[in-house]
C-alpha positions as CSV (number, residue, x, y, z in Angstrom):
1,X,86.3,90.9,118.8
2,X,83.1,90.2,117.1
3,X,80.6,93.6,115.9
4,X,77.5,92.9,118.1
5,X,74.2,94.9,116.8
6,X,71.5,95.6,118.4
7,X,68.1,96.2,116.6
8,X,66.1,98.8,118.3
9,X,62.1,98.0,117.7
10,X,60.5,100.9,115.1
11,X,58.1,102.0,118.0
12,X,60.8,102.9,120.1
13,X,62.3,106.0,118.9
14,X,65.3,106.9,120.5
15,X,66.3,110.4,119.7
16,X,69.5,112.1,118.4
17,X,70.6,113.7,122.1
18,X,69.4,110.5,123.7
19,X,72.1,108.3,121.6
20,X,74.1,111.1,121.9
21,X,73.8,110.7,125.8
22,X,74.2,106.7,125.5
23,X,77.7,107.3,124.1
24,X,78.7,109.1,126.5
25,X,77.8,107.0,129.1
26,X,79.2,103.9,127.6
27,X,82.8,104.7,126.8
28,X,83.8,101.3,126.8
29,X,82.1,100.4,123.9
30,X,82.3,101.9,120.8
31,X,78.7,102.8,119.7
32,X,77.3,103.3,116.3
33,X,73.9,103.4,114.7
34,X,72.6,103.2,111.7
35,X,70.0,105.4,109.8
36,X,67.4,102.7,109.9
37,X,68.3,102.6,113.6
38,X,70.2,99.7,114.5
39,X,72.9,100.0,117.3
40,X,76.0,99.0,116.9
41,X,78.3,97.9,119.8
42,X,82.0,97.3,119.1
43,X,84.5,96.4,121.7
44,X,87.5,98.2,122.2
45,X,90.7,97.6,119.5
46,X,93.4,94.9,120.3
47,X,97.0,96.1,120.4
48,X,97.6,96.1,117.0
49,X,95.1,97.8,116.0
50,X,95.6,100.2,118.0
51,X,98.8,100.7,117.4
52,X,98.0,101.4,113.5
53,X,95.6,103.2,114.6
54,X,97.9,106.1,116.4
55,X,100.2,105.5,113.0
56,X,97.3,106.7,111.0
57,X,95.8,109.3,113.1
58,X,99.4,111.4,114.0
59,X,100.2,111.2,110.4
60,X,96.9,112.5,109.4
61,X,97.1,115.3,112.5
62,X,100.6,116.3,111.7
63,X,100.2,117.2,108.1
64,X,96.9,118.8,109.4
65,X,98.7,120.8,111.6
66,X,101.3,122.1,109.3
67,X,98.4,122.9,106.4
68,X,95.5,123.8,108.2
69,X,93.9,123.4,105.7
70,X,91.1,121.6,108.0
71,X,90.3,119.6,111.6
72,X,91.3,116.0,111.9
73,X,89.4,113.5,113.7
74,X,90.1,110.3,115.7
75,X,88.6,107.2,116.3
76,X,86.6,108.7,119.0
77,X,84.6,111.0,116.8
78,X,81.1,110.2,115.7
79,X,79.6,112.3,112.9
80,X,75.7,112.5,112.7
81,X,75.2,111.8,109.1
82,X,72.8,113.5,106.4
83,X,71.1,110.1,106.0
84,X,70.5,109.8,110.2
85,X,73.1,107.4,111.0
86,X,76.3,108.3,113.3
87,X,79.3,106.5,112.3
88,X,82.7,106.9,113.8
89,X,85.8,106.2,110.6
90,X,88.9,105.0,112.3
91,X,90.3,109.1,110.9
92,X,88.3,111.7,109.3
93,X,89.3,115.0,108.2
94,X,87.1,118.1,107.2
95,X,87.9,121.3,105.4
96,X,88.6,124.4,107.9
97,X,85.2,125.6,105.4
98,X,82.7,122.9,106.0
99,X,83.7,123.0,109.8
100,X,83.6,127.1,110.4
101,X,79.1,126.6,109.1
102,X,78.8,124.4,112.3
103,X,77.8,126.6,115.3
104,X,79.9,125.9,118.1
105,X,77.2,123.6,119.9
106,X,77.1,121.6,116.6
107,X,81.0,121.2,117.3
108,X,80.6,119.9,120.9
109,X,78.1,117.2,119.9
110,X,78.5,115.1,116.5
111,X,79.1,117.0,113.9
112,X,76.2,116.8,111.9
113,X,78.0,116.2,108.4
114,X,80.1,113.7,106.5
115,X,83.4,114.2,106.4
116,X,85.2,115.3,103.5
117,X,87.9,112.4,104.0
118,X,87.8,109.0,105.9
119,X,90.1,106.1,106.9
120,X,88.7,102.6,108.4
121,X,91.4,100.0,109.0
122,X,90.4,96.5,108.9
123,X,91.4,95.1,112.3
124,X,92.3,91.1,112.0
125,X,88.8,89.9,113.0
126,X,86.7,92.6,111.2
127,X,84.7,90.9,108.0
128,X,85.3,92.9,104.6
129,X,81.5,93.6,103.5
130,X,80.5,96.0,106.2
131,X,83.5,97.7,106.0
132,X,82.7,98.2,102.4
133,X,79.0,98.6,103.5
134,X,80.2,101.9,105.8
135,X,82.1,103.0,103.0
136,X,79.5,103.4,100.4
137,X,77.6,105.1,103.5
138,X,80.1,107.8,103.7
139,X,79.9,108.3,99.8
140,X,76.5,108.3,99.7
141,X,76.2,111.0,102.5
142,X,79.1,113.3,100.6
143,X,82.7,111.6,101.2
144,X,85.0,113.0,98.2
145,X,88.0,110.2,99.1
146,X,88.1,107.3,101.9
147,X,90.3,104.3,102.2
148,X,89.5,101.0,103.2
149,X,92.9,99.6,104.7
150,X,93.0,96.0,104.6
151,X,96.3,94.4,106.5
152,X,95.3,91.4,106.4
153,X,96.0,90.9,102.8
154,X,97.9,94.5,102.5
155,X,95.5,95.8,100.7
156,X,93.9,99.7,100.3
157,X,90.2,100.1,98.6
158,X,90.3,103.9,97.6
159,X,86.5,105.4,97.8
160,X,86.0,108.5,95.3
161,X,82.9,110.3,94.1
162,X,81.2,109.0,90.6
163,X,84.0,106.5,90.5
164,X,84.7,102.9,91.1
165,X,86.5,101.5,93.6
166,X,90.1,101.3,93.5
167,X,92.3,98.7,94.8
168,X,96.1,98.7,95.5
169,X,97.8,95.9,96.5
170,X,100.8,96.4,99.0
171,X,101.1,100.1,98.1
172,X,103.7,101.9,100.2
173,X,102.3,105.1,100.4
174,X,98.8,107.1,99.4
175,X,98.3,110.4,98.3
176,X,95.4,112.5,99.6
177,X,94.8,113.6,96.0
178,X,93.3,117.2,95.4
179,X,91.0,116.5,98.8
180,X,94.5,116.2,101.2
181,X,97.5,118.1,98.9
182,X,100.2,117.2,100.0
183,X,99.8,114.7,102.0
184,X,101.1,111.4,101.9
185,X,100.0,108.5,104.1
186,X,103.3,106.0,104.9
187,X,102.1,102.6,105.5
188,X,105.2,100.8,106.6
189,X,104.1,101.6,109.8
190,X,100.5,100.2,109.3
191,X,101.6,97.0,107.2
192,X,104.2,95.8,110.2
């Protein structure tokens, strides 16, 4: 399942609603792109990782859903980023705040913000650096706390503002710190 990219030449400008409309007619593939304008094509997730992927996202929706405190996103969701690039995290979460300033149209498309909290998961073939790569992007653009899960090596990089990466090996759970209270992602699920 190898990342393909596809560089799109600087002359050829392709708009925000036209990659907007590319997306949507390419559901099969999982389409990114960059803010220097490269697309991204993924394939679809093997069986595991989907599977950790649901794990993930319910636990993420359910405390969501008992707080909301904010909307919580899948892996379907790409957010049109301050920098120009859309990225879609595996989960994202933003504050029931930063998501009531978006007009409803701004809602239907991708949001045009970062999200407040992200979650990639490292699928068996995926290489580390543009995982970390994405993840700098996200901070860059406004991310307050992202994790990089790693199950290959069971392994959790923790992205936070003006701070250096963290890295927990094996943890068991993670707490979404002052940006999630209260909730607590259980990995048993993921590491298995």
């Amino acid at each position: 399942m190898n990342i393909r990219t596809l560089y799109i030449p600087k002359t050829l400008k392709i708009t925000q609603e036209q990659f907007e409309q590319l997306a949507r007619e390419n559901r099969d593939r999982h389409l990114e792109k960059s803010a220097t304008g490269e697309l991204i094509i993924m394939p679809p997730t093997g069986g595991n990782t989907g599977r950790r992927n649901i794990e993930i996202e319910g636990q993420l929706w359910f405390w969501n859903r008992q707080t909301k405190l904010g909307v919580a996103f899948n892996s379907s969701t790409a957010f049109h980023l301050p920098n120009g690039a859309d990225l879609s995290p595996d989960a994202a979460w933003i504050s029931q705040h930063r998501w009531d300033t978006l007009t409803p149209e701004q809602q239907d498309t991708f949001p045009p913000l970062c999200p407040d909290f992200v979650i990639e998961l490292r699928s068996k073939t995926d290489n580390m650096e543009p995982l970390r790569q994405k993840m700098q992007e996200y901070l860059d653009n406004g991310l307050r706390l992202g994790w990089l899960i790693d199950t290959k090596n069971r392994k959790v990089e923790i992205y936070r503002q003006d701070r250096p990466v963290e890295v927990l090996e094996n943890p068991t759970t993670l707490s979404g710190e002052d940006v999630l209270p209260g909730f607590s992602l259980d990995l048993q699920g993921v590491w298995s």
